[in-house]
Backbone and ligand atoms as CSV (ligand in chain L), in Angstrom:
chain,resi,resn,atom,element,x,y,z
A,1,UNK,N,N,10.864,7.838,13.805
A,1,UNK,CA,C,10.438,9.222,13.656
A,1,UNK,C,C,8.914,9.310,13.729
A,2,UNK,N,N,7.925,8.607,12.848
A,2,UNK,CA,C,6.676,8.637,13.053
A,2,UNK,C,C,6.061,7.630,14.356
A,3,UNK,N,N,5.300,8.637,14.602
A,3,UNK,CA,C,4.644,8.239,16.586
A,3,UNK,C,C,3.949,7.110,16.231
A,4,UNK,N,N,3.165,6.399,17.006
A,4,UNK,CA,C,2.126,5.494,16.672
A,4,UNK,C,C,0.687,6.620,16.036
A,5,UNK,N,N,0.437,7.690,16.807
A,5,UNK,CA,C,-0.618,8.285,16.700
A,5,UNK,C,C,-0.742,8.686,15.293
A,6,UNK,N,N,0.406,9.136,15.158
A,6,UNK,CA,C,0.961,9.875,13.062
A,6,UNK,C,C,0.527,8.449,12.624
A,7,UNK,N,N,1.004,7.446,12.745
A,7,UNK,CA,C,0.996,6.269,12.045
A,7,UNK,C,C,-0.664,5.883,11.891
A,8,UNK,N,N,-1.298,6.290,13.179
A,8,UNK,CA,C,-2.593,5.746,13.154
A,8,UNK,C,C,-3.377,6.848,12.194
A,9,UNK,N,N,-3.547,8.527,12.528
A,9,UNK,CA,C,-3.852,8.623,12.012
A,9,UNK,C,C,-4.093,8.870,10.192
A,10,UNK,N,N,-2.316,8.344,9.710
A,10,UNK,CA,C,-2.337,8.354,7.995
A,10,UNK,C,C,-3.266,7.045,7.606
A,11,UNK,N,N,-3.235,5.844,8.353
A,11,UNK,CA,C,-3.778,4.804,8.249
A,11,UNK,C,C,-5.131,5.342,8.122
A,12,UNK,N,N,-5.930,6.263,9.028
A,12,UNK,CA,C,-7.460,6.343,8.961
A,12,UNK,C,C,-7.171,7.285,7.645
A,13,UNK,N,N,-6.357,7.988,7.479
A,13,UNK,CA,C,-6.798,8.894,6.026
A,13,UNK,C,C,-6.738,7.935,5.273
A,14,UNK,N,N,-6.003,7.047,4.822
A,14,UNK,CA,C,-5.789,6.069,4.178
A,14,UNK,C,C,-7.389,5.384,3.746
A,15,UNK,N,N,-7.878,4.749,4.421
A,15,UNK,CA,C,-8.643,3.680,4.939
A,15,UNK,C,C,-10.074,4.807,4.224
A,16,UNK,N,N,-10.430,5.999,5.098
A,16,UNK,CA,C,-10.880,6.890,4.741
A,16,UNK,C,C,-11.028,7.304,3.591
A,17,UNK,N,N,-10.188,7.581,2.964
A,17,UNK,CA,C,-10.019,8.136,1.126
A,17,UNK,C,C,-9.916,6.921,0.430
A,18,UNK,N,N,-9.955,5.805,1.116
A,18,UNK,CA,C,-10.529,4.581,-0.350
A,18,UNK,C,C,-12.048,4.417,0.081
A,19,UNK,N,N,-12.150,4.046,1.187
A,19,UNK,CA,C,-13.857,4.286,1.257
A,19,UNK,C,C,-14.664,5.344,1.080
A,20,UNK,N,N,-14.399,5.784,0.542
A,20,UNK,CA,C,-14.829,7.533,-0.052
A,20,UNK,C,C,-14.649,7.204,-1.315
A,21,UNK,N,N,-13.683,7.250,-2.035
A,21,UNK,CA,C,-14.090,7.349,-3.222
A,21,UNK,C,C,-14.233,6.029,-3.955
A,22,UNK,N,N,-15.471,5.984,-4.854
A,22,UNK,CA,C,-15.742,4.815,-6.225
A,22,UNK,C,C,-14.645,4.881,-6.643
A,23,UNK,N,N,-14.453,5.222,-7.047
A,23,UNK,CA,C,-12.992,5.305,-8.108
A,23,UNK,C,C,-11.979,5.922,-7.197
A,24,UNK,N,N,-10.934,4.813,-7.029
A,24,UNK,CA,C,-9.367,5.856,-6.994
A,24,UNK,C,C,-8.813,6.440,-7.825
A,25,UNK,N,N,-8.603,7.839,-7.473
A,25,UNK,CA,C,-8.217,8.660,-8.335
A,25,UNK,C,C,-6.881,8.745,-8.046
A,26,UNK,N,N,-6.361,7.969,-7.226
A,26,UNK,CA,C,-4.202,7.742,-7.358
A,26,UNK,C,C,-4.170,7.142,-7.916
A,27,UNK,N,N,-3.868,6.580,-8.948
A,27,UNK,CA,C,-3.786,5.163,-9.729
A,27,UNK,C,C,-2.514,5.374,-9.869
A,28,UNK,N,N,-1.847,4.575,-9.407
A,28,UNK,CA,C,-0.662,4.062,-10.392
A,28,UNK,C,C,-0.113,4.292,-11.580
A,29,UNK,N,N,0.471,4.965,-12.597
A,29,UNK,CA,C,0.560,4.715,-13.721
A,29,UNK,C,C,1.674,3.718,-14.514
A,30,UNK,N,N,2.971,3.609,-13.442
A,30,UNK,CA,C,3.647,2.593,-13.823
A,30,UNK,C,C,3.522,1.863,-12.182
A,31,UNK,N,N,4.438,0.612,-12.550
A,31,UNK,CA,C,4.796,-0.343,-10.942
A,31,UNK,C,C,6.434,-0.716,-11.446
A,32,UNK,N,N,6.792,-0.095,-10.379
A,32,UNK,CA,C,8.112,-0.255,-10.184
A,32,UNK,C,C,8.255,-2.257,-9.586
A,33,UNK,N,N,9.238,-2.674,-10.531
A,33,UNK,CA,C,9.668,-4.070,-10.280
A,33,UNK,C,C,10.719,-3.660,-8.955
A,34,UNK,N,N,11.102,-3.122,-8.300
A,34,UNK,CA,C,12.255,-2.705,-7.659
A,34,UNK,C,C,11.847,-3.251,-6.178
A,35,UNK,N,N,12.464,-3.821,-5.695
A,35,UNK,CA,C,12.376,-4.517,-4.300
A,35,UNK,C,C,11.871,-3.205,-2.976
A,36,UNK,N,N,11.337,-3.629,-2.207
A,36,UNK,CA,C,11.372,-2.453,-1.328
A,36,UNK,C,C,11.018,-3.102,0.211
A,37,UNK,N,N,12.213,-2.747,1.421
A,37,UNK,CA,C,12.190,-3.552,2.487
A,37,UNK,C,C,10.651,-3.303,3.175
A,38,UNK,N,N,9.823,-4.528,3.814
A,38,UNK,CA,C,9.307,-4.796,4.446
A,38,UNK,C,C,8.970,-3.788,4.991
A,39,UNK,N,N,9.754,-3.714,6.370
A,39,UNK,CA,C,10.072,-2.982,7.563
A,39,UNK,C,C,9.879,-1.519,7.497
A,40,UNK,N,N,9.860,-0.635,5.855
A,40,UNK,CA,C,9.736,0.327,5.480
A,40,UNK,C,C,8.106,0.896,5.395
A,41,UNK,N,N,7.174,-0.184,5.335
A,41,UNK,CA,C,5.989,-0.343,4.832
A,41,UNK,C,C,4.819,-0.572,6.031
A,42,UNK,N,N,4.048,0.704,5.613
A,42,UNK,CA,C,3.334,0.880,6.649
A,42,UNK,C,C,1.734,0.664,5.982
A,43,UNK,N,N,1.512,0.435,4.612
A,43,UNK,CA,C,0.351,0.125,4.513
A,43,UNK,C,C,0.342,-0.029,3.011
A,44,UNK,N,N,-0.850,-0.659,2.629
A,44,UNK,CA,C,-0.496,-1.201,0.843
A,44,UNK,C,C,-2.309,-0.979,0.430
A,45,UNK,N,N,-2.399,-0.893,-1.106
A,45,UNK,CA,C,-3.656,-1.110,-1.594
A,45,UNK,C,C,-3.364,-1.797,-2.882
A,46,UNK,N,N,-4.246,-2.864,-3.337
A,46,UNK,CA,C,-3.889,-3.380,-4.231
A,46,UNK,C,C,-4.928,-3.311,-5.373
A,47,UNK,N,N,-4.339,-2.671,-6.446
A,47,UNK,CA,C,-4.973,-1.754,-7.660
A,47,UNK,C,C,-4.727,-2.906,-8.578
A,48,UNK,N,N,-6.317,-3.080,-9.251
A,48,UNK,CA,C,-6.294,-4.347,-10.062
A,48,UNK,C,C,-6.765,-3.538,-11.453
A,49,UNK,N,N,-6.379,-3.870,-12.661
A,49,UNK,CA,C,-6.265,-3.516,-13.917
A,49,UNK,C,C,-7.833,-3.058,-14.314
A,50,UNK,N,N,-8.463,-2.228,-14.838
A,50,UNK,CA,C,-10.073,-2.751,-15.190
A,50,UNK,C,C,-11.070,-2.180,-14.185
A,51,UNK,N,N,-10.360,-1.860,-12.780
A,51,UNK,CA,C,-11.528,-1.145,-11.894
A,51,UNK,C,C,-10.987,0.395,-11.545
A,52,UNK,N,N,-11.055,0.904,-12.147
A,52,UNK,CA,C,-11.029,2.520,-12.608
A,52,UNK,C,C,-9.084,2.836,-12.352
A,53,UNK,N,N,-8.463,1.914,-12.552
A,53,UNK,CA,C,-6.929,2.114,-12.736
A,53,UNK,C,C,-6.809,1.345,-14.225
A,54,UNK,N,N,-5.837,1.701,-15.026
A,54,UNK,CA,C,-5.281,1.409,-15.901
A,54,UNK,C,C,-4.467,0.344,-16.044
A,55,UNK,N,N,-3.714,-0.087,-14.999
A,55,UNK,CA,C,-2.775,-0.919,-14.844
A,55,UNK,C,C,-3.210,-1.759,-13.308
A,56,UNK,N,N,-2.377,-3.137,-13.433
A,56,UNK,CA,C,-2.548,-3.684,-11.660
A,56,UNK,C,C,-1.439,-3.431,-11.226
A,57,UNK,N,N,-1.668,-2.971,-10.100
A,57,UNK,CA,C,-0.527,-2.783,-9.260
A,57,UNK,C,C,-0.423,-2.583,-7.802
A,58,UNK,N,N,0.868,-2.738,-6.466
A,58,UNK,CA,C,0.872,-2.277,-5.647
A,58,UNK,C,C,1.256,-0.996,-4.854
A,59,UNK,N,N,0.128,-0.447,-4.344
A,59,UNK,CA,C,0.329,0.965,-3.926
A,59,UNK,C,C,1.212,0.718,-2.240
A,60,UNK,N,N,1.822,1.102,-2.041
A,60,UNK,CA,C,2.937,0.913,-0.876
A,60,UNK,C,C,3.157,2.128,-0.360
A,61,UNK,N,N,2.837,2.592,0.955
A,61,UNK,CA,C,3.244,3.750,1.450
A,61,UNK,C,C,3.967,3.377,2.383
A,62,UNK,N,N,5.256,3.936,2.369
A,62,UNK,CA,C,6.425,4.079,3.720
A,62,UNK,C,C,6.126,4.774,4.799
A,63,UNK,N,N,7.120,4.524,5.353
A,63,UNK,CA,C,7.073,5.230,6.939
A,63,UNK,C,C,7.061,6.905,6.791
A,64,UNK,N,N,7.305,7.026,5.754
A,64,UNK,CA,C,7.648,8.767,5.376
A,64,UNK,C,C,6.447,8.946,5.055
A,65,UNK,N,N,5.445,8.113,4.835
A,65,UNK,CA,C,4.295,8.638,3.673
A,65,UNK,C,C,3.961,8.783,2.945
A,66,UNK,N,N,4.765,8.564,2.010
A,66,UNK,CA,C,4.900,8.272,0.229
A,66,UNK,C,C,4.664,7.523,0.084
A,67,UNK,N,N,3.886,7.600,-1.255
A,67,UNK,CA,C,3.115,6.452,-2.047
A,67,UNK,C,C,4.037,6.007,-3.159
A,68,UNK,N,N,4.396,4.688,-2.899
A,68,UNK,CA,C,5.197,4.177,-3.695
A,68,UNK,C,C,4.612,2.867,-4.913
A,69,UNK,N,N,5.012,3.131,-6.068
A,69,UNK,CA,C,3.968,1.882,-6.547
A,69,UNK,C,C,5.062,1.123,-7.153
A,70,UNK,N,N,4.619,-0.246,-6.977
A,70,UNK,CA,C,5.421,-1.645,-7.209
A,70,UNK,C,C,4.471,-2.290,-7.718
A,71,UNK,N,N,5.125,-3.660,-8.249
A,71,UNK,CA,C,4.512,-4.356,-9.190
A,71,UNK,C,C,3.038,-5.208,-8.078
A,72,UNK,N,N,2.413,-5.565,-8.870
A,72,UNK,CA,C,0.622,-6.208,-8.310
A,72,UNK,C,C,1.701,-7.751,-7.494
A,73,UNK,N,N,0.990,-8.177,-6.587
A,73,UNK,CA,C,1.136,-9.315,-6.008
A,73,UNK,C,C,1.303,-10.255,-6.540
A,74,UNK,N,N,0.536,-10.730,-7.752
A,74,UNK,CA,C,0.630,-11.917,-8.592
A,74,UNK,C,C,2.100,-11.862,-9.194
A,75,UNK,N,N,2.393,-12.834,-8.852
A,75,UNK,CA,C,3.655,-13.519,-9.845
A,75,UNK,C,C,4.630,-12.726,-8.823
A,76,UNK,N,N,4.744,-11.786,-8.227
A,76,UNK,CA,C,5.984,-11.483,-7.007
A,76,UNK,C,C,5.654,-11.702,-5.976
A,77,UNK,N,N,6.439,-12.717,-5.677
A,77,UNK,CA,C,6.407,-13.118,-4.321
A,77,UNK,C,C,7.291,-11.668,-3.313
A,78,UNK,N,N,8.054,-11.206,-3.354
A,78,UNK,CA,C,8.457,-10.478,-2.507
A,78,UNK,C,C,7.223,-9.342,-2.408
A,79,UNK,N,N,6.124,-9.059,-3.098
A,79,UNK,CA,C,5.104,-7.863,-2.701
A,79,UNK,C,C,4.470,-8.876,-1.559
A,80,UNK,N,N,4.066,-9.920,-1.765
A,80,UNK,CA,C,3.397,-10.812,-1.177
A,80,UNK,C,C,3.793,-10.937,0.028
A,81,UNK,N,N,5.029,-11.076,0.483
A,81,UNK,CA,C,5.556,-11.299,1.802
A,81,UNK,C,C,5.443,-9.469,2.388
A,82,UNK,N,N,5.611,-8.237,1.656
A,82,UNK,CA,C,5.382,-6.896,2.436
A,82,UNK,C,C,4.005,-7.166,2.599
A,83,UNK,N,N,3.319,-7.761,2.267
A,83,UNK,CA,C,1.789,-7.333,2.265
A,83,UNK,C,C,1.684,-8.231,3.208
A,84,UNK,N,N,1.961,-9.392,3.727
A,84,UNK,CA,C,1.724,-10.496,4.580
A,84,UNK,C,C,2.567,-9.723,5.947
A,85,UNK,N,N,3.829,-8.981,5.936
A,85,UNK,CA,C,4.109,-8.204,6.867
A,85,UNK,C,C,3.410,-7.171,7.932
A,86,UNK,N,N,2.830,-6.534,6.541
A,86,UNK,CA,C,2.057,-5.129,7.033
A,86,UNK,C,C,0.333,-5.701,7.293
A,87,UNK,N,N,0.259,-6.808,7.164
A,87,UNK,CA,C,-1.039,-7.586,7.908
A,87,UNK,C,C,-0.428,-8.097,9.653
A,88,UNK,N,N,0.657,-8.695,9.584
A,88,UNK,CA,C,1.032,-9.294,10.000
A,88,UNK,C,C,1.091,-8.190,11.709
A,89,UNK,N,N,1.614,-6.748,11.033
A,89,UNK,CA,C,1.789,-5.884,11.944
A,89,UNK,C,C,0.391,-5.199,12.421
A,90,UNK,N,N,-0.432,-4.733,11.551
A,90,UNK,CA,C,-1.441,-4.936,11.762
A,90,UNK,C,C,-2.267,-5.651,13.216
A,91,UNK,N,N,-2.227,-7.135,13.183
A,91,UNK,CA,C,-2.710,-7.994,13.668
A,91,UNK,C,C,-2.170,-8.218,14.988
A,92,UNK,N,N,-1.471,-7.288,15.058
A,92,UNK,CA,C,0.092,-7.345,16.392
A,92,UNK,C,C,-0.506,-6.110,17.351
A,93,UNK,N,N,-1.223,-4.942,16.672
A,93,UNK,CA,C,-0.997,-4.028,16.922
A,93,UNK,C,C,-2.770,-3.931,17.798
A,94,UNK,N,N,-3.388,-5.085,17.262
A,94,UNK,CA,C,-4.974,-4.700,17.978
A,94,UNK,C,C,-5.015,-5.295,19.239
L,1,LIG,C1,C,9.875,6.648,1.500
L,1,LIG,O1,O,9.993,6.843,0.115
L,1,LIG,C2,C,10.631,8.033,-0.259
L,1,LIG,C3,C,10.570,8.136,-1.773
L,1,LIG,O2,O,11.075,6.998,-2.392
L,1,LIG,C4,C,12.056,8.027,0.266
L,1,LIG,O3,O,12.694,9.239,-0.068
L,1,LIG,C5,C,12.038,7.856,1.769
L,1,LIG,O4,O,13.360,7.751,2.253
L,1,LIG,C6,C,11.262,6.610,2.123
L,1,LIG,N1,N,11.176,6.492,3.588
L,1,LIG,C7,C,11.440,5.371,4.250
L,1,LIG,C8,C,11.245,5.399,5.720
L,1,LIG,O5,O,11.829,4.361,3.677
């Protein structure tokens, strides 16, 4: 459903609104432990405890665009492998 162009440009808002702001003002407030496929995942930020978020965690947006938050990378290996994915696609795509 989403074009490459949709895809490219949520990525620059993306990319855009963290380099803009000092502080993220999405923070996370919980991280869902809940698995979430790969293939669904079109881009991640990883929110560490102490730098203007409350909690660490992974921010995960789907193909729909929703910001989904899951647990921080450390100690789950399955965030680790979406995040090694969505590099992975990334790196495919330049
Ligand atoms: C993205 O997440 C939303 C909320 O959880 C869900 O309703 C939607 O189906 C998801 N989209 C994809 C492509 O997984």
């Amino acid at each position: 459903m989403a074009s490459p162009v949709a895809t490219l440009l949520l990525l620059g808002i993306i990319c855009f609104s963290f380099a803009a702001a000092e502080v993220p003002v999405d923070c996370c407030l919980q991280a869902s432990p809940k698995r979430l496929p790969a293939k669904n995942i079109v881009a991640y930020t990883i929110q560490e405890e102490g730098k203007g978020c409350d909690i660490s965690a992974t921010v995960l947006i789907n193909k729909s665009g929703r910001k989904l938050c899951a647990v921080h990378p450390k100690g789950n290996p399955w965030v680790q492998n979406v995040i090694n994915a969505v590099e992975k696609r990334k790196q495919a795509n330049q």
